[in-house]
Backbone as XML, in Angstrom:
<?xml version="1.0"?>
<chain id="A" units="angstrom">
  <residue number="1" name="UNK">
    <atom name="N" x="-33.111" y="-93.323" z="28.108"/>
    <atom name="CA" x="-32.356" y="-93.153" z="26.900"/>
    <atom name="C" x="-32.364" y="-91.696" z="26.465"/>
  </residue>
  <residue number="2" name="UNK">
    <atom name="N" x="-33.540" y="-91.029" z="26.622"/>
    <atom name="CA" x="-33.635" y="-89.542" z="26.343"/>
    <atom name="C" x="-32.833" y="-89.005" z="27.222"/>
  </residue>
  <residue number="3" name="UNK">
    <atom name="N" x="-32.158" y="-89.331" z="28.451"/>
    <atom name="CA" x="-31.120" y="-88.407" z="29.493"/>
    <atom name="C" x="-30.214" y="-88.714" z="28.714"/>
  </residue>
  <residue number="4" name="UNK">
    <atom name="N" x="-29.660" y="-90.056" z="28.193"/>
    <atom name="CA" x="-28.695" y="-90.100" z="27.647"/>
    <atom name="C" x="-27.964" y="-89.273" z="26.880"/>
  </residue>
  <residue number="5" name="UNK">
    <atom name="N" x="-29.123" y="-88.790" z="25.644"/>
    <atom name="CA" x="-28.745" y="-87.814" z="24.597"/>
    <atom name="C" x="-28.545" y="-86.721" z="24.956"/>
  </residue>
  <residue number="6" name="UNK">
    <atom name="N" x="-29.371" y="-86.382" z="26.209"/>
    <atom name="CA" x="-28.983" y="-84.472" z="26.343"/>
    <atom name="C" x="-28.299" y="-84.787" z="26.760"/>
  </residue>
  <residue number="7" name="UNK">
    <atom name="N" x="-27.488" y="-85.439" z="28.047"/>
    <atom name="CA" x="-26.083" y="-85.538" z="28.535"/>
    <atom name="C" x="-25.283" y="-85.419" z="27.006"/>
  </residue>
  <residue number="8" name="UNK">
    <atom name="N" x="-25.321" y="-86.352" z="26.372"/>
    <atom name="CA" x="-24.294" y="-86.155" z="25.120"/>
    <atom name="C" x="-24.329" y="-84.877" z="25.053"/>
  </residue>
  <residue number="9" name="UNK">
    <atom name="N" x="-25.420" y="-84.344" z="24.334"/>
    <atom name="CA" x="-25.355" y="-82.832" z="23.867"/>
    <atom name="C" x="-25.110" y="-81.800" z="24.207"/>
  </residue>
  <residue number="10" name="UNK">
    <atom name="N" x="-25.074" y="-82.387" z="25.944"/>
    <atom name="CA" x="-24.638" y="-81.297" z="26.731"/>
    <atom name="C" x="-23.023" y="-81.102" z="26.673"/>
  </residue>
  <residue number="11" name="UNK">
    <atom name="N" x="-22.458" y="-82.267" z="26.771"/>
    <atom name="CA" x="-20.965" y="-82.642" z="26.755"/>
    <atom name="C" x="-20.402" y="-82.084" z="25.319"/>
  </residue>
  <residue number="12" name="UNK">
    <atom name="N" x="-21.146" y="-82.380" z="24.351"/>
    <atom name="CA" x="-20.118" y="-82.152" z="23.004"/>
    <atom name="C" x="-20.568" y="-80.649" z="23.149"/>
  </residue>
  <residue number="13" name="UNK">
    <atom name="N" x="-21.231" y="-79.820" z="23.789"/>
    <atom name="CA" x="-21.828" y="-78.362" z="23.707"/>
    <atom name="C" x="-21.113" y="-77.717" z="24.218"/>
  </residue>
  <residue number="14" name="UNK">
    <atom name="N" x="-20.594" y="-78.025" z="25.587"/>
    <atom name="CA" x="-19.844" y="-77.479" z="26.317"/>
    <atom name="C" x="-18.092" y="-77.827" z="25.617"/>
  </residue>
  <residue number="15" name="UNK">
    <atom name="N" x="-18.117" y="-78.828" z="25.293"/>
    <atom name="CA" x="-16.341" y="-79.243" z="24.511"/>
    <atom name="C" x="-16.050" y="-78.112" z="23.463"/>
  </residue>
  <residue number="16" name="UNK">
    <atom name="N" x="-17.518" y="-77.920" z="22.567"/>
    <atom name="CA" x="-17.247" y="-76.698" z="21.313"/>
    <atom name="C" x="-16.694" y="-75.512" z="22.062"/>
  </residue>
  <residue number="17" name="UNK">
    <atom name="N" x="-17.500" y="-75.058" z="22.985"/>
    <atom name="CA" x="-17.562" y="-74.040" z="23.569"/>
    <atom name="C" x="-15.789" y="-73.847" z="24.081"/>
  </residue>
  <residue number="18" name="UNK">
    <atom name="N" x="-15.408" y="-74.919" z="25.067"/>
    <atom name="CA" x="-13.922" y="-74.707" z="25.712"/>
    <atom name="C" x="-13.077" y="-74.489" z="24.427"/>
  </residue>
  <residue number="19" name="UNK">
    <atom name="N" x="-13.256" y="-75.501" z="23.090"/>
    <atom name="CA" x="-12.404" y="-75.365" z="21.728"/>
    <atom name="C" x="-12.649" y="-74.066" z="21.425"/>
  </residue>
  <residue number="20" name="UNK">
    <atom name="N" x="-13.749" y="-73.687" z="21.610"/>
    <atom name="CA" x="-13.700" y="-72.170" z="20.716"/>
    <atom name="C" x="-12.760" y="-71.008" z="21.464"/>
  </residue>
  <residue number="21" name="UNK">
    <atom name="N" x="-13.263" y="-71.455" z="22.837"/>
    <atom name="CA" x="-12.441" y="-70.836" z="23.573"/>
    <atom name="C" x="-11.367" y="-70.422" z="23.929"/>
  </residue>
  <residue number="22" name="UNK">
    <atom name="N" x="-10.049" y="-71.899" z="23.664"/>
    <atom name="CA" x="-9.275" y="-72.006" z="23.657"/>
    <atom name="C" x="-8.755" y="-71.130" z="22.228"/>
  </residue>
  <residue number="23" name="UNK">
    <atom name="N" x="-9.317" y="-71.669" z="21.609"/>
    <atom name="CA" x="-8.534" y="-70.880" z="19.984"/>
    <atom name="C" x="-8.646" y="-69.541" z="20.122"/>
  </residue>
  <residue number="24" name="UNK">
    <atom name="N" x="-9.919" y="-68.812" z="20.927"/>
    <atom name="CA" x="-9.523" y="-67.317" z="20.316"/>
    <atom name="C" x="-8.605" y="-67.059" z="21.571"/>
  </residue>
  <residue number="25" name="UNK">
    <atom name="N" x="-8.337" y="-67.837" z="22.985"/>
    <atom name="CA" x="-7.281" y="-67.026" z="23.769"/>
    <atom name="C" x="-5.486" y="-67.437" z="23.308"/>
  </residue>
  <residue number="26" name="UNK">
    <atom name="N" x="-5.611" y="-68.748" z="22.463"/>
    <atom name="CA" x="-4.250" y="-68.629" z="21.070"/>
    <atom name="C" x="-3.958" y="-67.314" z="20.427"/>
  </residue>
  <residue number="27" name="UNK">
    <atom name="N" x="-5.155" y="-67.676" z="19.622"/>
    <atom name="CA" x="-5.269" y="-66.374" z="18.322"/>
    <atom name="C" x="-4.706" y="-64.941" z="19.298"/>
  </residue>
  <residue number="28" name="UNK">
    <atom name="N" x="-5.414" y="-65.062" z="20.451"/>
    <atom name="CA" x="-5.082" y="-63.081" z="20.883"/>
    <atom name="C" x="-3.698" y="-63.244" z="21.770"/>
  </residue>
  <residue number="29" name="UNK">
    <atom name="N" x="-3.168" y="-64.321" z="21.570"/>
    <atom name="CA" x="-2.031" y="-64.358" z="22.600"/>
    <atom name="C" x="-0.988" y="-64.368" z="21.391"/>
  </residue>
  <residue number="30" name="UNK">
    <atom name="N" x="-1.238" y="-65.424" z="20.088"/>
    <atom name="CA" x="0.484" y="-65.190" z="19.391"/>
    <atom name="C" x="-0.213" y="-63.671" z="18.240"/>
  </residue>
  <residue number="31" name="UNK">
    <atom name="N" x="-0.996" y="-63.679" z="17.879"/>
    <atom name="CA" x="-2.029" y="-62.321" z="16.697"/>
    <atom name="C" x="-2.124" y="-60.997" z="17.425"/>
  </residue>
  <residue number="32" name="UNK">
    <atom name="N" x="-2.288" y="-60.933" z="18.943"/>
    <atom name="CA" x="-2.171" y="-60.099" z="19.683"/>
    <atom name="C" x="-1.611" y="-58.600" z="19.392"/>
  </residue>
  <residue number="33" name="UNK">
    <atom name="N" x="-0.216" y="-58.923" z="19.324"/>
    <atom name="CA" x="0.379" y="-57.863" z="19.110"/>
    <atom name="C" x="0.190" y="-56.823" z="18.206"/>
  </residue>
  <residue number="34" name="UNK">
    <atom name="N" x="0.167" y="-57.603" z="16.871"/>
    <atom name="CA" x="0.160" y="-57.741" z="15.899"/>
    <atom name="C" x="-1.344" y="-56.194" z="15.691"/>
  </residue>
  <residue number="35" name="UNK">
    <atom name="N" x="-2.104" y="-57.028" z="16.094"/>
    <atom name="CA" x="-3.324" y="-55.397" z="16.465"/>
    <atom name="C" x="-3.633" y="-54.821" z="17.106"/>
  </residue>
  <residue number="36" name="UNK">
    <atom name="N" x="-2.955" y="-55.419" z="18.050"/>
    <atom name="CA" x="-2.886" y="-53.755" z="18.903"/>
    <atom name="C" x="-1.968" y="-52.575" z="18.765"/>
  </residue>
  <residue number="37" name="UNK">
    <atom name="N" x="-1.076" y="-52.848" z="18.239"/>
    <atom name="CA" x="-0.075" y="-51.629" z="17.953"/>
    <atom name="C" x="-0.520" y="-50.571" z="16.848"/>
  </residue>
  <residue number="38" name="UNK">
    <atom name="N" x="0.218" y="-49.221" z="16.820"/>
    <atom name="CA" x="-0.774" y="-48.389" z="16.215"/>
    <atom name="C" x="-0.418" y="-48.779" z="14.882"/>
  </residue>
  <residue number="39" name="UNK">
    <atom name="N" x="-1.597" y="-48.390" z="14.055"/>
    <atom name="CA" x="-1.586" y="-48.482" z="12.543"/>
    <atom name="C" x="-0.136" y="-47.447" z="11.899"/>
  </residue>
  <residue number="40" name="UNK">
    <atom name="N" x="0.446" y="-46.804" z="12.808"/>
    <atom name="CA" x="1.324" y="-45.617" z="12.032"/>
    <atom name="C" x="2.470" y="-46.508" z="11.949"/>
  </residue>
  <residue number="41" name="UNK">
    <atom name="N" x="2.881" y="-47.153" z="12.638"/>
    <atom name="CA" x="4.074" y="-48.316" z="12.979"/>
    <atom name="C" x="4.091" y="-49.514" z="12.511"/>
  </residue>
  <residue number="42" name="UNK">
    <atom name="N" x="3.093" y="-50.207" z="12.035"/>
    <atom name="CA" x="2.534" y="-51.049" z="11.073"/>
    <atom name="C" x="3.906" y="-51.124" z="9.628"/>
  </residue>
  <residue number="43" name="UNK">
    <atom name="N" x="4.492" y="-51.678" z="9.162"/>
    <atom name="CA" x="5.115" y="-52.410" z="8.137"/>
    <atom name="C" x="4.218" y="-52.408" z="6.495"/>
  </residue>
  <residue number="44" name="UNK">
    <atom name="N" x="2.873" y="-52.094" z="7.121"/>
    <atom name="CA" x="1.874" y="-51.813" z="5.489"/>
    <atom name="C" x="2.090" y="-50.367" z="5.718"/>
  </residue>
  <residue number="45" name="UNK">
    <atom name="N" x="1.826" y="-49.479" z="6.583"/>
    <atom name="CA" x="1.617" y="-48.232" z="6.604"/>
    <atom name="C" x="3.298" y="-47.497" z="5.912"/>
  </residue>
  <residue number="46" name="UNK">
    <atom name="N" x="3.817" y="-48.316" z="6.618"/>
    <atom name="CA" x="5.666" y="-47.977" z="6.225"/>
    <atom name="C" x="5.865" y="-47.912" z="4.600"/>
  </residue>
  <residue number="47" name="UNK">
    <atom name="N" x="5.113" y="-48.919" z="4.133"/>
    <atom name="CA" x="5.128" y="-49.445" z="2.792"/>
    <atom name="C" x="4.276" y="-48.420" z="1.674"/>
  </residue>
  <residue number="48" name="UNK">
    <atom name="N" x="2.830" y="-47.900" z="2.369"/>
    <atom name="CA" x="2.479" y="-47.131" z="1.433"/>
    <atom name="C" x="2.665" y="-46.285" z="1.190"/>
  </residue>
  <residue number="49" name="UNK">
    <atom name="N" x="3.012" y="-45.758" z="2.560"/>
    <atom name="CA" x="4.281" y="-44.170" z="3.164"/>
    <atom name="C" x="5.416" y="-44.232" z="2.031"/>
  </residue>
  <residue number="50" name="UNK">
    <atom name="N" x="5.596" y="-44.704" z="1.956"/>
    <atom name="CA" x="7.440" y="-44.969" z="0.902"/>
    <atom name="C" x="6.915" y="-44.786" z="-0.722"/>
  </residue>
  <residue number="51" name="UNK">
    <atom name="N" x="5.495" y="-45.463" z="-1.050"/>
    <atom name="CA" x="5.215" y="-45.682" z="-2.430"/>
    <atom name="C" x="4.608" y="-44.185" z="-2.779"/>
  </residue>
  <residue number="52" name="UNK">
    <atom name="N" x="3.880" y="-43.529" z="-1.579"/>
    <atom name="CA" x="3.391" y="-42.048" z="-1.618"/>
    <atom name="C" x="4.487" y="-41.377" z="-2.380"/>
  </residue>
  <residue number="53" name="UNK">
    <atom name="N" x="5.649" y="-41.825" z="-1.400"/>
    <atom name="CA" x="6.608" y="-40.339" z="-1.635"/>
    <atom name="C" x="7.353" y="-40.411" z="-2.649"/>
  </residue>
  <residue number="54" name="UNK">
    <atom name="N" x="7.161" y="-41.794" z="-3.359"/>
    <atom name="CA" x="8.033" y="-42.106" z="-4.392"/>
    <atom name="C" x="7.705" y="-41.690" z="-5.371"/>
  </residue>
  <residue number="55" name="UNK">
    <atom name="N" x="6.195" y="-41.593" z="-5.477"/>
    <atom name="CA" x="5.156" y="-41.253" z="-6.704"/>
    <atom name="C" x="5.079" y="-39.717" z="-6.340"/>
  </residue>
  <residue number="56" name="UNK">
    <atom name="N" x="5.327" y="-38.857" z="-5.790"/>
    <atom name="CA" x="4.629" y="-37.630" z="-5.362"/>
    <atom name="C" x="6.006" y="-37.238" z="-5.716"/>
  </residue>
  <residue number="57" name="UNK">
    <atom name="N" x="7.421" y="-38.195" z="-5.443"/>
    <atom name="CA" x="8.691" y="-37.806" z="-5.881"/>
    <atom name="C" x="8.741" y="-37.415" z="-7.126"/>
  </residue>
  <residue number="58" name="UNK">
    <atom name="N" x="8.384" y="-38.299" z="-7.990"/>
    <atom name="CA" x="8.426" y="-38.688" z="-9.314"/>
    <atom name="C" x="7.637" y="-37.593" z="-10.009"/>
  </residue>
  <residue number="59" name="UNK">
    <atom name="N" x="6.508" y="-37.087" z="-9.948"/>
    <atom name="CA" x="5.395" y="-36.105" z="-10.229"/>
    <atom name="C" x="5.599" y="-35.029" z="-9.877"/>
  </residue>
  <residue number="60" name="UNK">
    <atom name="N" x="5.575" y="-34.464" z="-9.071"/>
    <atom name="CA" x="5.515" y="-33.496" z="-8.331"/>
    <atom name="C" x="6.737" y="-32.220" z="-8.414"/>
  </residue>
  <residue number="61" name="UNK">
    <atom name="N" x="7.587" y="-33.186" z="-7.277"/>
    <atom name="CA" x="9.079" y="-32.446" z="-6.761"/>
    <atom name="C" x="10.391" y="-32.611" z="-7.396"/>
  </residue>
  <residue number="62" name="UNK">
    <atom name="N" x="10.256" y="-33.736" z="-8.575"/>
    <atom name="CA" x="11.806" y="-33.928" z="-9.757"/>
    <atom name="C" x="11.586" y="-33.368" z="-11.074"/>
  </residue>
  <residue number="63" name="UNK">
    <atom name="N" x="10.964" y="-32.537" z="-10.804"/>
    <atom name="CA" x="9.670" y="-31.787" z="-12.208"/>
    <atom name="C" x="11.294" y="-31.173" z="-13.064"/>
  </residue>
  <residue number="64" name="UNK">
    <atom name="N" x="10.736" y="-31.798" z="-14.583"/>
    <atom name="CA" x="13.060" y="-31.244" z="-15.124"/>
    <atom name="C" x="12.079" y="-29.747" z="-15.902"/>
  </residue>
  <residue number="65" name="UNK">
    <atom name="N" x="13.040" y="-29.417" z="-16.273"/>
    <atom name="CA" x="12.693" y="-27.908" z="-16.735"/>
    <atom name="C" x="12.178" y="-28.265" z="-17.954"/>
  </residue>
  <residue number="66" name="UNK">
    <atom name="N" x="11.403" y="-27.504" z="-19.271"/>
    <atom name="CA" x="10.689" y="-27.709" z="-20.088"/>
    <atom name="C" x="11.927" y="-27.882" z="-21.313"/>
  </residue>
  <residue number="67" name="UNK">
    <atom name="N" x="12.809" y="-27.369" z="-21.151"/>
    <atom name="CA" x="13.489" y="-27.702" z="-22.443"/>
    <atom name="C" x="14.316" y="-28.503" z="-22.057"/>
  </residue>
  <residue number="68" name="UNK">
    <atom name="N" x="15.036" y="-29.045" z="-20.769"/>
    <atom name="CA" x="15.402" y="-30.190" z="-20.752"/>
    <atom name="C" x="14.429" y="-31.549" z="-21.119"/>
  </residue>
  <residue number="69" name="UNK">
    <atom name="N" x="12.936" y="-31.461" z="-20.730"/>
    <atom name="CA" x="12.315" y="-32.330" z="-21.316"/>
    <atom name="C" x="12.604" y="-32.593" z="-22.840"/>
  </residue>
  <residue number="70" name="UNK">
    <atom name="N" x="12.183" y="-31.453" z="-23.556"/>
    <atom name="CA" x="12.217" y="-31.513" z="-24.897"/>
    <atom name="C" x="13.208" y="-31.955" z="-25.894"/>
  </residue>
  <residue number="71" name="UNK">
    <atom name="N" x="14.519" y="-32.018" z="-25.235"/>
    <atom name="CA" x="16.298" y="-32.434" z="-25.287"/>
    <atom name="C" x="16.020" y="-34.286" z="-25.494"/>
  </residue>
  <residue number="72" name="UNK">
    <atom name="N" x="15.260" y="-34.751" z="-24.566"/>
    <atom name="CA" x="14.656" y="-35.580" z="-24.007"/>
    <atom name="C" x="13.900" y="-36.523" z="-25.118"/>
  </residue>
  <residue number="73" name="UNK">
    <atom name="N" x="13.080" y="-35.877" z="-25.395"/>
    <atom name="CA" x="12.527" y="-36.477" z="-27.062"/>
    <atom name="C" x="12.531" y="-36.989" z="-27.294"/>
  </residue>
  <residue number="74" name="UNK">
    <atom name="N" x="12.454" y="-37.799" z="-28.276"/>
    <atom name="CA" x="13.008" y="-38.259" z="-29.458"/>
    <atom name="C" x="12.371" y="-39.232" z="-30.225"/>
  </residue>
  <residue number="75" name="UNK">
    <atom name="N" x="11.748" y="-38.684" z="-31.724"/>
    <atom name="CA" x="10.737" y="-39.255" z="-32.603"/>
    <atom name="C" x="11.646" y="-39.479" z="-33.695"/>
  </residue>
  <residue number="76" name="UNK">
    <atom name="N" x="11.583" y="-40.827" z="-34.067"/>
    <atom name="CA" x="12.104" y="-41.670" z="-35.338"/>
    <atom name="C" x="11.020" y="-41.407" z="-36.759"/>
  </residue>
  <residue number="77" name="UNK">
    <atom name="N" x="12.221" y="-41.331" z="-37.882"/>
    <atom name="CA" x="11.243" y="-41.049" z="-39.253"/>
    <atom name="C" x="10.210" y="-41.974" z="-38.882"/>
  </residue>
  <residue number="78" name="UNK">
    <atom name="N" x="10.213" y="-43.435" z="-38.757"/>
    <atom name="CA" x="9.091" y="-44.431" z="-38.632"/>
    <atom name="C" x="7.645" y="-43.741" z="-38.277"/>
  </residue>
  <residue number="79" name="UNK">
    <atom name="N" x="7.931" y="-42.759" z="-36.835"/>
    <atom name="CA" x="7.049" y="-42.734" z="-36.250"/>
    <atom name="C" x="6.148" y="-41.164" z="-36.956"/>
  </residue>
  <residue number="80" name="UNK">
    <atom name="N" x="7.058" y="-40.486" z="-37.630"/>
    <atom name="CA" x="6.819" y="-39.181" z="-38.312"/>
    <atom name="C" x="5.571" y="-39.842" z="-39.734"/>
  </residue>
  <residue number="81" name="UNK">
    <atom name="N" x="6.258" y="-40.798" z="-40.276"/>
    <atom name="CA" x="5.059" y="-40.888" z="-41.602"/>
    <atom name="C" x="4.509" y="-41.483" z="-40.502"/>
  </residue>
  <residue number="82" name="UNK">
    <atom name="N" x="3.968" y="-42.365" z="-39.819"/>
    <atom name="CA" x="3.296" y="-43.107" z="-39.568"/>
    <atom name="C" x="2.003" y="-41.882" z="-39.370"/>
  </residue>
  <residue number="83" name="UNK">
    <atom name="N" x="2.156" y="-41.001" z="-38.489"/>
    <atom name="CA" x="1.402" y="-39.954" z="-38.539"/>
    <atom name="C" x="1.211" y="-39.412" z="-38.933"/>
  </residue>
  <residue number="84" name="UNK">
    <atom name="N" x="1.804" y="-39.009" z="-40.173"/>
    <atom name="CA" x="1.736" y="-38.165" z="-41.360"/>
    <atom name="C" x="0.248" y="-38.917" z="-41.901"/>
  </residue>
  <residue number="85" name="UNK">
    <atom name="N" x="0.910" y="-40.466" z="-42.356"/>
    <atom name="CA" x="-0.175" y="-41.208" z="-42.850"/>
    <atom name="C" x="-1.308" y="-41.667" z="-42.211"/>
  </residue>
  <residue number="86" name="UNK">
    <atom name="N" x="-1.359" y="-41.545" z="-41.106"/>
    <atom name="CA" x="-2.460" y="-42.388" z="-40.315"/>
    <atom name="C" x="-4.065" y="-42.206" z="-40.527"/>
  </residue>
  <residue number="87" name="UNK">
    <atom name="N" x="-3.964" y="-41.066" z="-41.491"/>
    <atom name="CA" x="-6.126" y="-41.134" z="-42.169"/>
    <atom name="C" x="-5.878" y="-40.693" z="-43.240"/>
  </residue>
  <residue number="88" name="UNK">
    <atom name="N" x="-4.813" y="-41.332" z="-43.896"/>
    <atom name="CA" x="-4.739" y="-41.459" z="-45.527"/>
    <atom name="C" x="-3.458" y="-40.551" z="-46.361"/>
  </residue>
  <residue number="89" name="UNK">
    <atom name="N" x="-3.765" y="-40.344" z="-47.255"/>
    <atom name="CA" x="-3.141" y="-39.646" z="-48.198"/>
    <atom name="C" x="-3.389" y="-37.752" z="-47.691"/>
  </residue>
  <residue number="90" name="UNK">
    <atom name="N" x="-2.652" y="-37.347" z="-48.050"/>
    <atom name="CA" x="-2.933" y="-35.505" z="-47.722"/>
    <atom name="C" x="-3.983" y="-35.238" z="-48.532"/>
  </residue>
  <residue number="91" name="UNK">
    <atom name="N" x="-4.179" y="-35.325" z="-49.989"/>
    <atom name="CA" x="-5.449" y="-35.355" z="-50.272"/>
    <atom name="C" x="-6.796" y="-35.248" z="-49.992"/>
  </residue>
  <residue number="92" name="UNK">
    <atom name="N" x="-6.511" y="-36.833" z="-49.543"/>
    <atom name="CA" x="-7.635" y="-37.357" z="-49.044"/>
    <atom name="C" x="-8.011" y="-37.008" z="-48.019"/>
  </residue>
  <residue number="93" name="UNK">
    <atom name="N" x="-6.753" y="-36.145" z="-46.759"/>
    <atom name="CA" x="-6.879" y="-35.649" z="-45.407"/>
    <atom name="C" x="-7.542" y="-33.935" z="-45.936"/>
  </residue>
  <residue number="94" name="UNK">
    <atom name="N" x="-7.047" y="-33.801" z="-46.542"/>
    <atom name="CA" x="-8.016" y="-32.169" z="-47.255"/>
    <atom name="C" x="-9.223" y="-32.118" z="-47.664"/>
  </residue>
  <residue number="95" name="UNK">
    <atom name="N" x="-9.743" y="-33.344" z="-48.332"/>
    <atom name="CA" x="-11.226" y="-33.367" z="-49.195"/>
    <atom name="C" x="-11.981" y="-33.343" z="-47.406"/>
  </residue>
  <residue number="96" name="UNK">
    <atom name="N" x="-11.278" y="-34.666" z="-46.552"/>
    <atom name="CA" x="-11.893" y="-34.809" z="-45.530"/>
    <atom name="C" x="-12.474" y="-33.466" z="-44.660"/>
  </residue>
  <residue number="97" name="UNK">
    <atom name="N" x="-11.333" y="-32.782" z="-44.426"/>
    <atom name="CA" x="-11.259" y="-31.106" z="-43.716"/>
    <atom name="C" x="-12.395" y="-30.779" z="-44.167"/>
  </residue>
  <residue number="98" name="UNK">
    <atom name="N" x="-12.051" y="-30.809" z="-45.571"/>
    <atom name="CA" x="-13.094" y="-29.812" z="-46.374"/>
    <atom name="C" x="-14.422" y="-30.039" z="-46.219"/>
  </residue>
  <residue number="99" name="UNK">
    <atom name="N" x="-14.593" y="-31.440" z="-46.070"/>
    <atom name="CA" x="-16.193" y="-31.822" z="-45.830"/>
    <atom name="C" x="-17.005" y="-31.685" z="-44.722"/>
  </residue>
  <residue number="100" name="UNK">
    <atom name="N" x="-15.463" y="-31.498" z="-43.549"/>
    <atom name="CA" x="-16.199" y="-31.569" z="-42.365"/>
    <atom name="C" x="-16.350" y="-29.677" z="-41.845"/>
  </residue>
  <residue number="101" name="UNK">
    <atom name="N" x="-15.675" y="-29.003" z="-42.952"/>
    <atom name="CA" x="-16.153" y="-27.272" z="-42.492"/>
    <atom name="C" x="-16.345" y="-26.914" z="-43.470"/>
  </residue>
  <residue number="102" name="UNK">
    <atom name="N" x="-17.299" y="-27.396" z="-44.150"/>
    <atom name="CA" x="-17.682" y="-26.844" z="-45.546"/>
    <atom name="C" x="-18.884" y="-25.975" z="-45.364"/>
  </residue>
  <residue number="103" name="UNK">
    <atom name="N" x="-19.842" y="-26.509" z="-44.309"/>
    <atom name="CA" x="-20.663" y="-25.602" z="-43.664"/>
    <atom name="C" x="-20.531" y="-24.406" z="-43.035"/>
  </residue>
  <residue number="104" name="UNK">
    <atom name="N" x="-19.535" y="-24.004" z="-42.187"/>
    <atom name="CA" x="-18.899" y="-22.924" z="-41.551"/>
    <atom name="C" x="-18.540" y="-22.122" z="-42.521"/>
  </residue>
  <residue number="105" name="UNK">
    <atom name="N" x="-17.538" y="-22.802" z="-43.646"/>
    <atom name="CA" x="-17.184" y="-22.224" z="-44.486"/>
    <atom name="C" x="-18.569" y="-21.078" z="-45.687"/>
  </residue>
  <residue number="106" name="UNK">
    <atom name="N" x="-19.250" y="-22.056" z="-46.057"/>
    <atom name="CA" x="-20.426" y="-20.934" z="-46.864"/>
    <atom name="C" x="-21.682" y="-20.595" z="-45.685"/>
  </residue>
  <residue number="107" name="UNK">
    <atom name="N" x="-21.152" y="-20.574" z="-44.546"/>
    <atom name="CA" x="-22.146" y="-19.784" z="-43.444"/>
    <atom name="C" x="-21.189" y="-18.364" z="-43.594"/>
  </residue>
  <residue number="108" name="UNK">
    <atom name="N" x="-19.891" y="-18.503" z="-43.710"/>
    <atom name="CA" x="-19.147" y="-17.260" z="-43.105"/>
    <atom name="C" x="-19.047" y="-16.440" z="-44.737"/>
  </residue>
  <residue number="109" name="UNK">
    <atom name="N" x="-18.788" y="-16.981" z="-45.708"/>
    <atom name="CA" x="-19.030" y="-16.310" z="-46.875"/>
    <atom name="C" x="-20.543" y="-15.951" z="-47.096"/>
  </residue>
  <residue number="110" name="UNK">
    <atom name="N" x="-21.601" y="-16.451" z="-46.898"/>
    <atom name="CA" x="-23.004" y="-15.494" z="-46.452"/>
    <atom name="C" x="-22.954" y="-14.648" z="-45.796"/>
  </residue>
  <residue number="111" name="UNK">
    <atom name="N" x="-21.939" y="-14.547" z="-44.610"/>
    <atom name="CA" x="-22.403" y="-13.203" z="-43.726"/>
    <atom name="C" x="-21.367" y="-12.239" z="-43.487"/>
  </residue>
  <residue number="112" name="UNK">
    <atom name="N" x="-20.547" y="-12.532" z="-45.569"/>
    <atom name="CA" x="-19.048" y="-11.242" z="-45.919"/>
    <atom name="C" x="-18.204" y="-11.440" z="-45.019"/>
  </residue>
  <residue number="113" name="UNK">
    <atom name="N" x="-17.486" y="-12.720" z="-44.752"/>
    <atom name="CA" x="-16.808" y="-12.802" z="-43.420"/>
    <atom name="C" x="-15.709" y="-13.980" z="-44.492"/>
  </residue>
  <residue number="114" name="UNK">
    <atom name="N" x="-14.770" y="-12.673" z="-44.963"/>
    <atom name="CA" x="-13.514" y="-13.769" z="-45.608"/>
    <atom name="C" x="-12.928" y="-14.373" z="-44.674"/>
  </residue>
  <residue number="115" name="UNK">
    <atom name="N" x="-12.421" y="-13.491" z="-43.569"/>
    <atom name="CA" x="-11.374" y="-13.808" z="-42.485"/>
    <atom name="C" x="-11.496" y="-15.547" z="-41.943"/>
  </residue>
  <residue number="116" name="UNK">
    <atom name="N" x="-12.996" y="-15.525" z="-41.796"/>
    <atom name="CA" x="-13.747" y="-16.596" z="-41.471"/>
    <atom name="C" x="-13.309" y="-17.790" z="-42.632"/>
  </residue>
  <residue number="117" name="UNK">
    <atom name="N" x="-13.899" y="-17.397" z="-43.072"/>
    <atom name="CA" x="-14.047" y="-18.227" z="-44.596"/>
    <atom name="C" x="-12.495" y="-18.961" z="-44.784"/>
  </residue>
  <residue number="118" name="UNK">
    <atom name="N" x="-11.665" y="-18.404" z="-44.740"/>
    <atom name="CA" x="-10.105" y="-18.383" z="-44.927"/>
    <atom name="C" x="-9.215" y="-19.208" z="-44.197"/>
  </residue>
  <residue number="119" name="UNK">
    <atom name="N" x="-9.918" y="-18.768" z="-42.850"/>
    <atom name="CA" x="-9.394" y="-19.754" z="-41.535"/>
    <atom name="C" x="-9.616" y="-21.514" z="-41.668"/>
  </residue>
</chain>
C-alpha cells in the first residue's frame, strides 16, 4: 500500500511538472513577442514619448511673451475686494502691520535711523 502512494505522488508530481511546463512554453509562445522587442518600439514608450513633448511643449517651447500674458488676465471686482478684504478691515490690516514691526520700528528710532523707522 505504501508503493501505492509514492506511485501516486510520483504521477500527480510529474503531471504538475508537464502543466507547468506546458503553460510557460504557451505564455512564451503567444507573450513572446511582446518582450522581446526593444523597449524604444514598445506602444508605452510611444505614449510617454508623446506626453514628454506635450508637457515640455506646453512649458518650455510655446513660452507667449510677457505682455501678451498680461493681455491675458483677467481679475473680476469679486475677486479684487475679496483680497482687499481677506484679513479684515484696512484698519485692522494697519494696527496688525503695526504690531508685527513695531519692534524694528523703535529699534531703528534708537539707533537715529528715520529712513528705517519710515519704511
Amino acid at each position: 500500500m505504501d508503493t501505492k502512494w509514492k506511485s501516486r505522488l510520483f504521477v500527480v508530481g510529474w503531471f504538475l511538472l508537464v502543466a507547468f511546463g506546458l503553460n510557460g512554453v504557451l505564455t512564451l509562445v503567444s507573450e513572446g513577442p511582446y518582450y522581446m522587442k526593444n523597449y524604444f518600439q514598445t506602444t508605452e514608450f510611444n505614449h510617454q514619448f508623446e506626453d514628454f513633448l506635450e508637457q515640455l511643449s506646453i512649458y518650455e517651447l510655446n513660452q507667449l511673451p510677457k505682455e501678451q500674458v498680461k493681455d491675458l488676465i483677467t481679475v473680476s471686482n469679486h475677486e479684487l475686494e475679496e483680497y482687499r478684504y481677506r484679513y479684515g478691515e484696512l484698519s485692522s490690516q494697519l494696527e496688525s502691520i503695526q504690531d508685527q514691526y513695531i519692534h524694528r520700528i523703535e529699534e531703528a528710532l534708537a539707533n537715529d535711523n528715520q529712513t528705517v523707522a519710515d519704511a
